[in-house]
C-alpha angles and dihedrals in degrees: 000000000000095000093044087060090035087063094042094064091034090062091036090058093049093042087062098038087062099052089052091051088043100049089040084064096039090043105039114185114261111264108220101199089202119098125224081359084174105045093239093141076075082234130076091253109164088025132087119221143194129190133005104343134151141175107232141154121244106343119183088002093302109129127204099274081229137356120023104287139052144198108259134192133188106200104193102128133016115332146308128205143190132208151155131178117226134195110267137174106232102239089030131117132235138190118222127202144160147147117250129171131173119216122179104176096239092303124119112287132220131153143137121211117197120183124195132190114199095338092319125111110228097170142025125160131156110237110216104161137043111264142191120239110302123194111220127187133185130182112220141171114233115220108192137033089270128031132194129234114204132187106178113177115194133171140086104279143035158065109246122181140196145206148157099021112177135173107197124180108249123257092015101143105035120100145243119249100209098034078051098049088041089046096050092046102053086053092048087055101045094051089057092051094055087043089057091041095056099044082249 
């Protein structure tokens, strides 16, 4: 009887162990290509940065979206800019996100945040008013083996930050319908050979 029971967990531990596996290759983590995407080496390593920018903590009551530091400019004079260059398969999709949020501690406000995806701009918008942190998300095609990712701020007045800024592949993360359905019925099999096996 102790065996029985024995058999029984046995094959209910590695029942369970085979769906994880199984679900682990159908559901891959998202892989973000940006490096130190939320500033938490407290410096801007991986990026490549212009014109009075920090990395702070909470400035003008904004606090880091996540983590414990954020991207800061301080847009008084010209322009700064932020940018990184990331792998990419040229044909290929990729999903761009990233936090941003304007403070201005009570003062007038007036930036202009352009943002630009392998020499494209995806995104351009005049910033008039203090906000809050905003997500904001584009689709694009990359074109070349790497592929650049810009944030340029320009205008007379304010304070813009960033976090949590992420390029995925598109579609990482989804399955495959036929790997999935092969993957679950070799374990299946299998199981039902060991059950037989064991007398089970």
């Amino acid at each position: 009887m102790l065996l029985f029971q024995g058999m029984r967990t046995l094959r209910s531990i590695l029942l369970a162990l085979t769906a994880v596996a199984a679900l682990s290759v159908a559901y891959p983590a998202k892989a973000n290509l940006i490096t130190n995407p939320g500033f938490e080496t407290g410096n801007f390593t991986g990026w490549t940065v212009s014109q009075f920018a920090l990395v702070t903590g909470t400035v003008n009551g904004i606090a880091p979206h996540s983590g414990i530091f954020q991207a800061t400019f301080f847009n008084g004079i010209g322009s700064g800019s932020l940018s990184q260059s990331v792998a990419t398969t040229p044909g290929a999709t990729y999903t761009i996100d990233f936090f941003a949020a304007n403070n201005n501690g009570g003062f007038p406000q007036s930036v202009t945040l352009a943002v630009n995806w392998g020499g494209t701009t995806i995104f351009s918008h005049l910033f008039t008013s203090n906000t809050a942190y905003t997500e904001y998300t584009f689709t694009e095609t990359a074109s070349a083996s790497s592929t650049s990712l810009n944030f340029t701020l320009s205008g007379s007045t304010g304070v813009f930050l960033f976090d949590d800024i992420s390029v995925t592949p598109t579609g990482v993360g989804v399955p495959d319908g036929g790997t999935t359905v092969s993957l679950l019925g070799c374990a299946l099999l299998g199981l039902a050979g060991l059950r037989r096996k064991l007398g089970c």
